[in-house]
N, CA, C and O atoms as CSV, one atom per row, in Angstrom:
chain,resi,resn,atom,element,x,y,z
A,1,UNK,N,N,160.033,10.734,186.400
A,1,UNK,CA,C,160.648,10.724,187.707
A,1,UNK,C,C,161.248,12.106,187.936
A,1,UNK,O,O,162.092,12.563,187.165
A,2,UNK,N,N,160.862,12.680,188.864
A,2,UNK,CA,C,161.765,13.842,189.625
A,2,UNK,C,C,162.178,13.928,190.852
A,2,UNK,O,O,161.581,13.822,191.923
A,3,UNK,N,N,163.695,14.212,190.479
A,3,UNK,CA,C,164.442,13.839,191.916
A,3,UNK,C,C,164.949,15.451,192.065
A,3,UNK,O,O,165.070,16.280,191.163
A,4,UNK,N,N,165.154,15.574,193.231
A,4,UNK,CA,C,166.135,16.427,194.034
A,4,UNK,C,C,167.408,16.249,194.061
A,4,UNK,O,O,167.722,15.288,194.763
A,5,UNK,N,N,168.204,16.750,193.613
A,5,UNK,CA,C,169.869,16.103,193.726
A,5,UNK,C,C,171.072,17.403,193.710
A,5,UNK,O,O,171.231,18.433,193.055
A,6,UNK,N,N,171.795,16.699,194.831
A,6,UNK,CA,C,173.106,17.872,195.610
A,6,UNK,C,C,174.226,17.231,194.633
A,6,UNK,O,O,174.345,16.016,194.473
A,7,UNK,N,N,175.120,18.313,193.933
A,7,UNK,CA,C,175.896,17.778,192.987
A,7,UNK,C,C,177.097,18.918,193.519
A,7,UNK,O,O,177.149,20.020,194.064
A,8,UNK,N,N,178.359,17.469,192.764
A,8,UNK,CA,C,179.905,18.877,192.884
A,8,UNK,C,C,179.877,19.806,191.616
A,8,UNK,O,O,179.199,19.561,190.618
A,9,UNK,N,N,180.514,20.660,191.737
A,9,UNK,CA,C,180.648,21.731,190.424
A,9,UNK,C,C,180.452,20.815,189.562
A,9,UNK,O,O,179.495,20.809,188.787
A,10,UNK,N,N,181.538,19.761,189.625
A,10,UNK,CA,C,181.819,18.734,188.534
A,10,UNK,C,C,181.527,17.863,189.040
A,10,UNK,O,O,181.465,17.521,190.221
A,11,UNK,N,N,181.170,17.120,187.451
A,11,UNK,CA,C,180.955,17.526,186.034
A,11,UNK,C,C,180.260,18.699,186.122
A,11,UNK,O,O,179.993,19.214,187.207
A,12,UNK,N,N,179.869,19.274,184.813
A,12,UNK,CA,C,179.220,20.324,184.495
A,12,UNK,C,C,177.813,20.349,184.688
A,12,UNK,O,O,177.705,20.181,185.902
A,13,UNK,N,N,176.802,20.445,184.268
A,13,UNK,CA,C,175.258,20.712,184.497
A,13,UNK,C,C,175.226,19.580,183.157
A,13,UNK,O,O,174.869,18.407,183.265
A,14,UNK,N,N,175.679,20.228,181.916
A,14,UNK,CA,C,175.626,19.177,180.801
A,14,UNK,C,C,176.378,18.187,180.963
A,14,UNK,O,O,175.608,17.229,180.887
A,15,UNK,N,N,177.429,17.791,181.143
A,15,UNK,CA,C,178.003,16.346,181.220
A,15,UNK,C,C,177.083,15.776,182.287
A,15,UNK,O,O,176.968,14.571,182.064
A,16,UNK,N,N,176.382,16.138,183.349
A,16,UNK,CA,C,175.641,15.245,184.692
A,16,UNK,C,C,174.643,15.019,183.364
A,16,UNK,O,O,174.754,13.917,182.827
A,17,UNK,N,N,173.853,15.790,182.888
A,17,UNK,CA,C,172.514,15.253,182.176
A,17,UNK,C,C,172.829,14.649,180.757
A,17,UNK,O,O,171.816,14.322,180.138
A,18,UNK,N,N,173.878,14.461,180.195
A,18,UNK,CA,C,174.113,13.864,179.080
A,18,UNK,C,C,174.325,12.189,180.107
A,18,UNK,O,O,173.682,11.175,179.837
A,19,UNK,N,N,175.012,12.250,180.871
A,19,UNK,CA,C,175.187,10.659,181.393
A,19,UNK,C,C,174.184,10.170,181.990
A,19,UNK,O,O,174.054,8.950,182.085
A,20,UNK,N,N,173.259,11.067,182.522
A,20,UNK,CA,C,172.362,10.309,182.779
A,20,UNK,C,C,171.168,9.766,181.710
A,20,UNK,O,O,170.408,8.800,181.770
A,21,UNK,N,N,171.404,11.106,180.447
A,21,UNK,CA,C,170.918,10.211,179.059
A,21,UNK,C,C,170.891,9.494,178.494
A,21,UNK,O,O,170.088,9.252,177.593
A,22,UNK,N,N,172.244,8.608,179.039
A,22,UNK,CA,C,173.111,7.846,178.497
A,22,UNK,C,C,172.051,5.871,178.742
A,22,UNK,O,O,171.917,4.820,178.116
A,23,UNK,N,N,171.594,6.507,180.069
A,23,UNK,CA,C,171.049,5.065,180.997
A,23,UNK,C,C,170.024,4.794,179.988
A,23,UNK,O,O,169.295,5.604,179.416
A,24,UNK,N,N,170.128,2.724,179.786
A,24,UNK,CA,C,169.118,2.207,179.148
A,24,UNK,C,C,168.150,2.756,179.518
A,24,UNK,O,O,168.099,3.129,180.690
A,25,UNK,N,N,167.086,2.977,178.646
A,25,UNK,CA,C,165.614,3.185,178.814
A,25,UNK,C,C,164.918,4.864,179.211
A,25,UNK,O,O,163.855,5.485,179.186
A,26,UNK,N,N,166.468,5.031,179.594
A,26,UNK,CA,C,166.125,6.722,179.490
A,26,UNK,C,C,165.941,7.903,178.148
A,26,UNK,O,O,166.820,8.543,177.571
A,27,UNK,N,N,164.537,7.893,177.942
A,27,UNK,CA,C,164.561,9.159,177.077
A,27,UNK,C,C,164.682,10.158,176.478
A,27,UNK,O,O,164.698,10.450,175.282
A,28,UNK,N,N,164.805,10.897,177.754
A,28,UNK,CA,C,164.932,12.345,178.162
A,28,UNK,C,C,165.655,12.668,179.123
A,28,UNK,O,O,165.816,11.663,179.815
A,29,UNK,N,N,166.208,13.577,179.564
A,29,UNK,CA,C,166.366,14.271,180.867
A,29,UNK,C,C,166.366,15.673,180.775
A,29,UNK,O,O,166.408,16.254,179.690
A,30,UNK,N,N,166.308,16.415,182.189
A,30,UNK,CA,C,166.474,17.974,181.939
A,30,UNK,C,C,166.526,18.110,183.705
A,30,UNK,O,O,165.859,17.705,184.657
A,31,UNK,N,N,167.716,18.917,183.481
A,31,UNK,CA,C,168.015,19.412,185.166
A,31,UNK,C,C,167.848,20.811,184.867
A,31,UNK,O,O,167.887,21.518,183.860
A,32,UNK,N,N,167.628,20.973,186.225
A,32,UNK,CA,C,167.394,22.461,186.203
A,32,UNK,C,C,168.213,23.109,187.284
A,32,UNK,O,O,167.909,22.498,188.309
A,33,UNK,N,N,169.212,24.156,187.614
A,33,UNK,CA,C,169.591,24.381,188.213
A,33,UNK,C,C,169.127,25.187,189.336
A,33,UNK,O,O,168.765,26.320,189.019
A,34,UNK,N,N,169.047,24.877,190.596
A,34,UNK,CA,C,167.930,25.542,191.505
A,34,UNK,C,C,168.656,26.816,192.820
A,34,UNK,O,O,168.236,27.884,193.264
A,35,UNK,N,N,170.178,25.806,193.121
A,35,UNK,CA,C,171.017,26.577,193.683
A,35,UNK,C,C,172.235,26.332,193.756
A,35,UNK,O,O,172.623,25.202,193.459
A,36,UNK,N,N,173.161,27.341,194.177
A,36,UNK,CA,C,174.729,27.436,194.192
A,36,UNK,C,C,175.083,27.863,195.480
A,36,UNK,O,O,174.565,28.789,196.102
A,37,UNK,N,N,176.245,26.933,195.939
A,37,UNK,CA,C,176.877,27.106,196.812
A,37,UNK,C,C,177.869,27.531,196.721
A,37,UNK,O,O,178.150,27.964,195.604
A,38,UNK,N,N,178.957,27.646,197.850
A,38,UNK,CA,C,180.567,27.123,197.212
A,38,UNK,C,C,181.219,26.215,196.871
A,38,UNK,O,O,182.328,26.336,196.351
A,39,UNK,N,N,180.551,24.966,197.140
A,39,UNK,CA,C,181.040,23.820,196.889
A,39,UNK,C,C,179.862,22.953,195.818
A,39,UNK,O,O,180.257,22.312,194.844
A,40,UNK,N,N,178.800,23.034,196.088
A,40,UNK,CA,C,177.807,22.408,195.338
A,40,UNK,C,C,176.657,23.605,194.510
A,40,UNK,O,O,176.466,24.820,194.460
A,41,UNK,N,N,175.928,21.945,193.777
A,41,UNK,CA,C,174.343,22.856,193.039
A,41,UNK,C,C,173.547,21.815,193.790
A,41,UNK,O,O,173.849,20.826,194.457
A,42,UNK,N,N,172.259,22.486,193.386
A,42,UNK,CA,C,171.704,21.684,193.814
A,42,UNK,C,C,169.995,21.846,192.483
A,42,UNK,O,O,169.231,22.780,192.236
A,43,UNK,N,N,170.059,20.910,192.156
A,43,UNK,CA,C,169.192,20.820,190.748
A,43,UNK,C,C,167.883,19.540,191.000
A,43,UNK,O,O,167.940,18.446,191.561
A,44,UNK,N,N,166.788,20.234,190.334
A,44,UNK,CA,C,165.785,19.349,190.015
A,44,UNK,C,C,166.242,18.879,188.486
A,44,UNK,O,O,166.551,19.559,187.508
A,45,UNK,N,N,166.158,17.377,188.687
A,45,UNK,CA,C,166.357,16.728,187.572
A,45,UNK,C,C,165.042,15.825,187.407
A,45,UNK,O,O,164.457,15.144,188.249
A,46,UNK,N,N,164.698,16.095,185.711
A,46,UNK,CA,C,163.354,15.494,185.559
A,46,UNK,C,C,164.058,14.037,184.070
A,46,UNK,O,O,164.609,14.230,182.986
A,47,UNK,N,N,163.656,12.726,184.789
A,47,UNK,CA,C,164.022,11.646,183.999
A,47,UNK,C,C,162.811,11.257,183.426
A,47,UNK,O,O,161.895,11.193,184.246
A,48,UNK,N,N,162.490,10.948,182.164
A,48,UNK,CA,C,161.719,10.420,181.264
A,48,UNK,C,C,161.893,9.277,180.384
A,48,UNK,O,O,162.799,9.423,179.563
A,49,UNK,N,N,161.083,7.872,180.332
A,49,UNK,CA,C,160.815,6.899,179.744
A,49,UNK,C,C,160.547,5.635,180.659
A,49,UNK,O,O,160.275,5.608,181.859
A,50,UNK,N,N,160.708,4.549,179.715
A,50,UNK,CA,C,159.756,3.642,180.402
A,50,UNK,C,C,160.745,2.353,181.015
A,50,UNK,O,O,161.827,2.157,180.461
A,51,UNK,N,N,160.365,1.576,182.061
A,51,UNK,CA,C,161.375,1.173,182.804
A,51,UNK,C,C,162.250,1.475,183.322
A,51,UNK,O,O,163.255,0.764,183.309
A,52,UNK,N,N,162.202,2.620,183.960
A,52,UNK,CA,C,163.821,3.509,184.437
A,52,UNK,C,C,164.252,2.444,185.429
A,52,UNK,O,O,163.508,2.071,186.337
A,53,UNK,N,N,165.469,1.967,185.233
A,53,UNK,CA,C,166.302,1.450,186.378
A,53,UNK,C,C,166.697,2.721,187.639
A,53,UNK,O,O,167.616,3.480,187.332
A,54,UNK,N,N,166.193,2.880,188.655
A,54,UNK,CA,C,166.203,3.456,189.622
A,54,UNK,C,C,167.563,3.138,190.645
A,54,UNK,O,O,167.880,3.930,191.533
A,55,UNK,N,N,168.020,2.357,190.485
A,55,UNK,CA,C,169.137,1.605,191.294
A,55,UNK,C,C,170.150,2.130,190.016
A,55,UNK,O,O,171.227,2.620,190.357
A,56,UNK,N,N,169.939,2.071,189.030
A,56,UNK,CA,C,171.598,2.390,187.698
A,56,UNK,C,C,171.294,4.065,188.096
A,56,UNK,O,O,172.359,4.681,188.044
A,57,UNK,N,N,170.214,4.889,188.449
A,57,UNK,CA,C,170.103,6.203,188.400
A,57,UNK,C,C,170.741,6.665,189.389
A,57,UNK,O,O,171.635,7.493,189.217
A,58,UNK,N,N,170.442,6.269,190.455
A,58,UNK,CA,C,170.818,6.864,191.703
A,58,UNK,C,C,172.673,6.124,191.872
A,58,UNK,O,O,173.505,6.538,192.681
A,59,UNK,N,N,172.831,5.295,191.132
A,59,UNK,CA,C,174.447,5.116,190.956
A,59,UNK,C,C,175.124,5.803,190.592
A,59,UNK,O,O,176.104,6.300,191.147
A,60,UNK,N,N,174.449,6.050,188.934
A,60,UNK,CA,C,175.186,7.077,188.125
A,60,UNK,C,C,175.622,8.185,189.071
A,60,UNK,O,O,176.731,8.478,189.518
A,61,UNK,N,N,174.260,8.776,189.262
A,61,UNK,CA,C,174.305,10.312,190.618
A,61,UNK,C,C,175.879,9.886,191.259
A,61,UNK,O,O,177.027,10.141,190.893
A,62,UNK,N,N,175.400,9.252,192.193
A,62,UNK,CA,C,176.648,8.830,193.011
A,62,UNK,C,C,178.123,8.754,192.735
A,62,UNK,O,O,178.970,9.051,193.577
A,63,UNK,N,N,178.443,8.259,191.270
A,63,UNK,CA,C,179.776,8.344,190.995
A,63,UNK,C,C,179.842,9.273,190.008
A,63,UNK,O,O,180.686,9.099,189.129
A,64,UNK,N,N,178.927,10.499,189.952
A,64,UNK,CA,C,179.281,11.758,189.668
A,64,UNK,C,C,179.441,12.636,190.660
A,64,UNK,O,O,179.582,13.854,190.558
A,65,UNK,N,N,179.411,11.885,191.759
A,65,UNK,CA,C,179.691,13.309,193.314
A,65,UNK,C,C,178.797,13.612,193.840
A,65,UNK,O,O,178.808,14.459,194.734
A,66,UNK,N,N,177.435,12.811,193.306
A,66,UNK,CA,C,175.885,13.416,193.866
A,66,UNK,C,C,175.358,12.866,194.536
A,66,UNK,O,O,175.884,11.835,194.955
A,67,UNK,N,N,173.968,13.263,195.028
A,67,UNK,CA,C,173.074,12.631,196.121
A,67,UNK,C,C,171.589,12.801,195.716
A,67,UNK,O,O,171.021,13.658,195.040
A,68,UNK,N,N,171.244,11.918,196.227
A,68,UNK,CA,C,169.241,12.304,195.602
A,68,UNK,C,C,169.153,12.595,196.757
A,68,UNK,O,O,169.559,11.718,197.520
A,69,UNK,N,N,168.626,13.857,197.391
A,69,UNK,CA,C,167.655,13.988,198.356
A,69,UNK,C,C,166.346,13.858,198.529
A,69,UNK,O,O,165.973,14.080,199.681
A,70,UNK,N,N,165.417,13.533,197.657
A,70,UNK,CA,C,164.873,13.103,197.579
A,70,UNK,C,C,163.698,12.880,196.257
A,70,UNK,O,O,163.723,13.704,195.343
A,71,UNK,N,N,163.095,12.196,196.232
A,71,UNK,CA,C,162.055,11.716,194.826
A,71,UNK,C,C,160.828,12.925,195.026
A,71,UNK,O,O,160.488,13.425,196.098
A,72,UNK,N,N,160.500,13.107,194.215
A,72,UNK,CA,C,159.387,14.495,194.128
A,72,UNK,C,C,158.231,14.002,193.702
A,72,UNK,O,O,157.090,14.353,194.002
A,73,UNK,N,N,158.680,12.978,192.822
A,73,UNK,CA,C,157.547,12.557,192.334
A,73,UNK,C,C,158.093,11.204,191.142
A,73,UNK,O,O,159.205,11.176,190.615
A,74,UNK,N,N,157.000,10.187,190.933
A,74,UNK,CA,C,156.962,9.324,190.442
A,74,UNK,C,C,155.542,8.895,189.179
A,74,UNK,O,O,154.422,9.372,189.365
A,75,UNK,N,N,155.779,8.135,188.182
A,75,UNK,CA,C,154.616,7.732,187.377
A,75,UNK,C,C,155.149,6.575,186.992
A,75,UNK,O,O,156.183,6.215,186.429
A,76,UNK,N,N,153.880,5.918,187.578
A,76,UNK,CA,C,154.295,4.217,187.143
A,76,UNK,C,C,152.890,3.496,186.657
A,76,UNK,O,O,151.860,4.110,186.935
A,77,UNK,N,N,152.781,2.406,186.047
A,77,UNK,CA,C,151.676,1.637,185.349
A,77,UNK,C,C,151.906,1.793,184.398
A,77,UNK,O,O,152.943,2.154,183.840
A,78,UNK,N,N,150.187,1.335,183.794
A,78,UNK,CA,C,150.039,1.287,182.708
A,78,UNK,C,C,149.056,2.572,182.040
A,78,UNK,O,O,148.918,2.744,180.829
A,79,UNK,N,N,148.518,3.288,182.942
A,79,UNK,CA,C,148.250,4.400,182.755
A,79,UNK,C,C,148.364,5.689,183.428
A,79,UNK,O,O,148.228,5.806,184.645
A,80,UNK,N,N,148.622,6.688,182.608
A,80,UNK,CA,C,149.070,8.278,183.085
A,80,UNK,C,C,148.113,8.475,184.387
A,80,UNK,O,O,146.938,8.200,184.145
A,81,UNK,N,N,148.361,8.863,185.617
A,81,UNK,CA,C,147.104,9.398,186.245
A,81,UNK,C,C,147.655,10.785,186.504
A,81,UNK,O,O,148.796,10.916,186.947
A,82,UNK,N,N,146.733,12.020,186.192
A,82,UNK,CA,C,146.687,12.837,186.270
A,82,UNK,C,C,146.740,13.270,187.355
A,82,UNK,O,O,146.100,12.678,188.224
A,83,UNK,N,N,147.524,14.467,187.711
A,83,UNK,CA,C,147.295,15.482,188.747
A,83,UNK,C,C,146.470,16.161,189.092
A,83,UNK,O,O,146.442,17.320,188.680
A,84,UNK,N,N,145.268,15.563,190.188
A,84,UNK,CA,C,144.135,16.529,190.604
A,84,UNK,C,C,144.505,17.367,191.999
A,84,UNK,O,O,145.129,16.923,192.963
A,85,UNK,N,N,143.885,18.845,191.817
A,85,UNK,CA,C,143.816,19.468,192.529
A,85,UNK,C,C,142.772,19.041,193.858
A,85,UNK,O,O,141.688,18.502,193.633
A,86,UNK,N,N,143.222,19.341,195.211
A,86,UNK,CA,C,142.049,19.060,196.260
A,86,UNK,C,C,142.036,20.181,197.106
A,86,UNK,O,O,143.106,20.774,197.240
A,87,UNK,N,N,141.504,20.403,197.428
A,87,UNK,CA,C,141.193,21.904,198.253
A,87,UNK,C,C,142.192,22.107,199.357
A,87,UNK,O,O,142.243,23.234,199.850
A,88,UNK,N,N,143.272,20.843,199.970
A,88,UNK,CA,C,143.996,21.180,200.855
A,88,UNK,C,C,145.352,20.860,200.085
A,88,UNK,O,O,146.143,20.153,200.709
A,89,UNK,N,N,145.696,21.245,198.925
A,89,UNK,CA,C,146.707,21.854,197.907
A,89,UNK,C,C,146.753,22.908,198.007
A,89,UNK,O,O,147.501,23.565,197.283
C-alpha cells in the first residue's frame, strides 16, 4: 500500500513509522519525506504485509495529526500482478 500523507512536525518521521509498525499484520513500513512546510511534511509512506487493516491505518494517521491524501497504489489477492508498461504511460 502507498499512501500520500500531510503530517504535523510531530511526532517525528521515526515515531509516525515505528507506530504504524506497530499495526497487526503490518510488516514493514518506510516513509519518505517528500516536503516541508512551516507547519507540516508531507511523506510517501509505503505499508507492507498481508491483511492490512486500512480503517486501523488511516486512524493511526489521524491521531498522529495526519491525513491520507490519497492511496497511490494498492496490491491485493492472491497473486502479485505486475506493473506493465502501455504506451500511454
Amino acid at each position: 500500500m502507498v499512501l500520500d500523507v500531510m503530517k504535523l512536525h510531530q511526532p517525528s518521521l521515526v515515531e509516525f513509522a515505528e507506530r504504524l509498525a506497530s499495526i497487526p499484520s503490518v510488516e514493514g513500513v518506510n516513509c519518505i519525506l517528500r516536503e516541508v512546510d512551516q507547519n507540516t511534511e508531507t511523506l510517501k509512506v509505503i505499508i507492507v504485509g498481508d491483511n492490512i487493516n486500512y480503517a486501523l491505518v488511516e486512524r493511526m494517521i489521524e491521531d498522529m495529526g495526519g491525513t491520507i491524501q490519497s492511496v497511490d497504489a494498492v496490491v491485493a489477492g492472491r497473486r502479485l500482478v505486475e506493473d506493465v508498461a502501455v504506451p500511454s504511460d
